[in-house]
N, C-alpha and C positions, 0 to 999 in steps of 0.2 A: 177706695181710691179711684181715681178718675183721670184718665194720661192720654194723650194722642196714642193712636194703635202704632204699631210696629210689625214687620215684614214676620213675624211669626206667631200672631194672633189671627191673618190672614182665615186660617180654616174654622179656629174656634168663633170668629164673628159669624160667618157663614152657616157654620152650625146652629148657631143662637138665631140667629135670622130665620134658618129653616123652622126651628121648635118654634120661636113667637108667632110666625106669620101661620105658619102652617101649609108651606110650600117651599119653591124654588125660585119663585118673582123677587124679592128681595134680598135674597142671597145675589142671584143671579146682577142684578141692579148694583148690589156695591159693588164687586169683582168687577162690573164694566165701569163703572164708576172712575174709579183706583186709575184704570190706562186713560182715563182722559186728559188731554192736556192740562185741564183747568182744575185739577184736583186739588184740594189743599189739605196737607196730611195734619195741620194743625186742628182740624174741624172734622178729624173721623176720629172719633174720643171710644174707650171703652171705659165702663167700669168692673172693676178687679174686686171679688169678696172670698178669702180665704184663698187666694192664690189662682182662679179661678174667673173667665170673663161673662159675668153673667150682665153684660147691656152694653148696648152698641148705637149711637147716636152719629150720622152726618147729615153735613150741612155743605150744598153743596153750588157752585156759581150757577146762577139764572139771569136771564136779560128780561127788562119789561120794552118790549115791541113799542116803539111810539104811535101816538096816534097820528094821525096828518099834522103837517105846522111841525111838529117835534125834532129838532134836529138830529138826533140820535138816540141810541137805546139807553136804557138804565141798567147799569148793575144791581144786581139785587142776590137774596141766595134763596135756597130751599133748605127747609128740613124735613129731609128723607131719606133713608128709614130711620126709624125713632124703636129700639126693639130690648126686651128687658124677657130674661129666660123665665117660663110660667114660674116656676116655682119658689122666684125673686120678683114677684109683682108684687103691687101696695106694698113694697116699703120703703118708697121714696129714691129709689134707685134711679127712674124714668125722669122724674122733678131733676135731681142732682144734672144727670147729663144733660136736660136741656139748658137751665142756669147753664152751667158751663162752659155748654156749644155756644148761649148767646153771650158772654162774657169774653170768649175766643174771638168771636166773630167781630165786635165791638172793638174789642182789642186791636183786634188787624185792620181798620180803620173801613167796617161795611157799615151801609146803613139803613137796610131793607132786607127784612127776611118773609117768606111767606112759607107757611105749611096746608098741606089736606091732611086734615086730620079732623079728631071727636072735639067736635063743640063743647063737650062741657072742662074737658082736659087742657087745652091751649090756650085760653083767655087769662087761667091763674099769672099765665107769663105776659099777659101785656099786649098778647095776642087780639083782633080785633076782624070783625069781615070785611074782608077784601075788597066785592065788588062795591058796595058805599064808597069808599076811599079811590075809585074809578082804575082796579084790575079787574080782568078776567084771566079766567084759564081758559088754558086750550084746551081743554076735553070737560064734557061732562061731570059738575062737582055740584054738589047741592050751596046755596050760598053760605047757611051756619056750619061749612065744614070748608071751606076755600076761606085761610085766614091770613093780617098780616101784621106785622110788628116794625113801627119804626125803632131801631139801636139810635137813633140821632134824631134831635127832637124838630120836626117841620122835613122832615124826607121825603114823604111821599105827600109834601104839600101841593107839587104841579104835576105830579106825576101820574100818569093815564097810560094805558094799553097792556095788550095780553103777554102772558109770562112766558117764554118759551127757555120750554125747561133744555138741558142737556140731551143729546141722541138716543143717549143708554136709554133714557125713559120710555122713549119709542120702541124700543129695540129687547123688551122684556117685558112682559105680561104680569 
């Protein structure tokens, strides 16, 4: 089963974070996350197996920076983190919540999502490189792993400049 989290799954994502990533970096990142203004609880999903949260999927607001000429920024999202517990990998858990996050996101009327993530895992969804399509990131990402996805078909047909993610992302290693 696959639901928006709720104010008392809060530790058990955190945990699952900690075991997938193998750290505090993403743990840490959604908790900051969560107090942002621009949070939207519809797009921090978990998935539940036996009563139990074993995967944790958000997607979270990004602007793309205009280039000169542009009159303003574009909304767009991120998906990060994307985390499924070791011993719930391959079996489709990780597929399930991103369909989902981008079916939420779609829903809520976004039209640009970009992720960092493994080349060969993001593309299944639609996903495609980024800097062709004329983004950048702000930080060092190799280009077959800085990907994007139009939810609405011609979105990112004028659209040019770098993504600047949320604070949090700054603010945790």
């Amino acid at each position: 089963m696959i639901r928006a989290e709720e104010p008392g799954d809060y530790e058990a994502i955190a945990e699952l974070n900690r075991l997938a990533f193998g750290g505090e970096g993403e743990a840490a990142l959604v908790a900051k996350l969560r107090e942002w203004p621009g949070f939207i609880t519809e797009l921090s999903l978990v998935a539940v197996k036996v009563g139990k949260i074993v995967g944790h999927l958000l997607i979270s607001p990004v602007e793309i920076a205009p280039e000169q000429g542009l009159a303003r920024a574009i909304p767009a999202l991120s998906l990060a983190p994307m985390a499924v517990l070791p011993e719930f990998q391959n079996q489709g858990i990780g597929s399930a919540l991103v369909r989902r996050g981008l079916e939420e996101a779609r829903r809520l009327g976004h039209g640009i999502v970009v992720v960092v993530g493994h080349p060969h895992y993001y593309p299944r969804f639609g996903f495609e490189p980024a800097r062709p399509r004329g983004l950048e990131a702000p930080f060092p990402v190799p280009d077959e792993a800085f990907l994007a996805l139009e939810l609405v078909p011609g979105a990112l047909k004028e659209v040019r400049g770098m993504v600047v993610y949320p604070p949090a992302f700054d603010e945790v290693s």
